[in-house]
C-alpha positions as CSV (number, residue, x, y, z in Angstrom):
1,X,65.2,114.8,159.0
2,X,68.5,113.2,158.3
3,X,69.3,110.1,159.4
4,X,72.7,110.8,160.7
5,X,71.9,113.5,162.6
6,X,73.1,112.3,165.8
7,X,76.6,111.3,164.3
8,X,79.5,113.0,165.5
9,X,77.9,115.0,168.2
10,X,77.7,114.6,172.5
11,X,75.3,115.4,174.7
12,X,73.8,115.4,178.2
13,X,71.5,114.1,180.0
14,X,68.9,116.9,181.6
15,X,65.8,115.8,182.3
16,X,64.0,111.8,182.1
17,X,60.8,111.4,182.4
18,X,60.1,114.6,183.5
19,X,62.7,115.1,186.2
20,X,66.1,117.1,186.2
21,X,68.7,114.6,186.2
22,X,71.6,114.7,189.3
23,X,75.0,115.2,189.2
24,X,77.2,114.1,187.5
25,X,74.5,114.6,184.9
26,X,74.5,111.6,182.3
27,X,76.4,111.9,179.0
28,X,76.2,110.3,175.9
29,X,78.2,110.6,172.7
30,X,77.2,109.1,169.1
31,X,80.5,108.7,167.0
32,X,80.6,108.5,162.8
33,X,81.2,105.0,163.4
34,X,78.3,104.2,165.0
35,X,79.4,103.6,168.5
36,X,77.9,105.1,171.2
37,X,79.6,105.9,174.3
38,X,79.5,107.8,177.9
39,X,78.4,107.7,181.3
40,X,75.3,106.9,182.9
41,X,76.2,109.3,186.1
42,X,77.4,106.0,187.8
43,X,78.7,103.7,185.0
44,X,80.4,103.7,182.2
45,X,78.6,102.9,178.8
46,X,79.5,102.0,175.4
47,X,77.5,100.1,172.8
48,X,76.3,100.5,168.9
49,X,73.8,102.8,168.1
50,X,71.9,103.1,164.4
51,X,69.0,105.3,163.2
52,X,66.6,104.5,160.9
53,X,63.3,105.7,160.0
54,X,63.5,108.4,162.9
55,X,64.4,106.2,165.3
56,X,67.5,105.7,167.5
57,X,68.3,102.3,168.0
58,X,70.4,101.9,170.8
59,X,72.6,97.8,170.6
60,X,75.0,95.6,172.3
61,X,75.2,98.1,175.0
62,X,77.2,97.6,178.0
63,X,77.8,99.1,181.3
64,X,80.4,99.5,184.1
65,X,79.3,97.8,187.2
66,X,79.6,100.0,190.5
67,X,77.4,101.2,192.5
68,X,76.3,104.3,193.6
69,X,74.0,106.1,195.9
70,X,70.6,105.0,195.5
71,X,68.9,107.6,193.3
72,X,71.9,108.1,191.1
73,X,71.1,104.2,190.2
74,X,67.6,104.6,189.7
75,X,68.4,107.6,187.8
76,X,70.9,105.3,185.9
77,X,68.0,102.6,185.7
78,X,65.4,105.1,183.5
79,X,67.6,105.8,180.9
80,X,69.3,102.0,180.5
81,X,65.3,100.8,180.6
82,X,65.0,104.2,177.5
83,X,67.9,102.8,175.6
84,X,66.6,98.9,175.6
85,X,63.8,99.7,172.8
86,X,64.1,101.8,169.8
87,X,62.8,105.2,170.6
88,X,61.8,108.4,168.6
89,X,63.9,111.3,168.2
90,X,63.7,115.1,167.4
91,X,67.0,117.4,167.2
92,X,66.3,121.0,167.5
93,X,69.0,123.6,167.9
94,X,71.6,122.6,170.9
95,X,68.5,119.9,171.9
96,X,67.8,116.3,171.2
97,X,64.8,114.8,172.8
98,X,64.5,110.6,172.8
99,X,61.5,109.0,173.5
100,X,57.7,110.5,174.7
101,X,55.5,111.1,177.0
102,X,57.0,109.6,180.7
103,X,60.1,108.4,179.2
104,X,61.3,111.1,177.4
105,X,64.8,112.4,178.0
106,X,65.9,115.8,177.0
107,X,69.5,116.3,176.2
108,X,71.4,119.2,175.5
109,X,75.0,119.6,173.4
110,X,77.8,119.2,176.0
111,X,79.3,122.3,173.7
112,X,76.8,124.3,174.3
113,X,76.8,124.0,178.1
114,X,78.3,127.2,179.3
115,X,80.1,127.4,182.4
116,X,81.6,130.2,184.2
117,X,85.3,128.9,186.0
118,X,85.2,130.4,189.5
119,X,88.9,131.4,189.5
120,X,89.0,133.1,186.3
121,X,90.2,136.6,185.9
122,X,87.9,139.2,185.8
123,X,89.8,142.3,185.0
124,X,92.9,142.9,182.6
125,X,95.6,140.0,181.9
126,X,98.2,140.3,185.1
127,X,100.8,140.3,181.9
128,X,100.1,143.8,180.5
129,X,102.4,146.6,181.1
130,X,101.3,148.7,184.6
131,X,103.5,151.8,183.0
């Protein structure tokens, strides 16, 4: 496995430790330059992140400081607590998984989330000729 597999790519948050995450669903996003940054589905994040011998090392990260409805914090609380330590990593596909067993989050590529807008057309373009 590559190294720098995570670079460059974003992701979110769908399950921790075995539980579908809330809306809004966490995010996270690994740049080349090693910062990471996105939203724990309360706060704000941004920090450094490095991997090295297949694992993701997750530094200097800091957070936003509101507050939000109970579970969205705790929700916010399990992956802070996953990010503190370095964890192990596995990218498959459109999936990154970090961590094991009752920590594990599952991620998914935000570009490969597929959403359906509710007011899009679903016949022809109003534009064509009706001749």
């Amino acid at each position: 496995m590559a190294d720098n597999e995570v670079a460059g790519t974003s992701w979110v948050v769908e399950e921790l430790g075995g539980a579908a995450t809330a809306p809004p669903k966490p995010q996270l996003s690994f740049g080349d330059d090693g910062r990471v940054s996105g939203s724990t589905g309360v706060n704000r994040l941004m920090g450094r992140y490095e991997v090295t011998g297949g694992l993701l090392t997750v530094a200097d990260a800091a957070t936003t400081r509101m507050a939000g409805p109970p579970a969205a914090m705790e929700q916010e609380q399990r992956l802070l607590a996953l990010l503190e330590t370095p964890q192990a990593f596995v990218v498959s596909d459109d999936r990154l998984e970090v961590g094991d067993g009752e920590t594990l989050a599952v991620l998914v590529r935000a570009d490969a989330q597929t959403t359906t807008p509710t007011d899009a057309p679903t016949d022809a373009p109003t534009d064509a000729p009706t001749d």
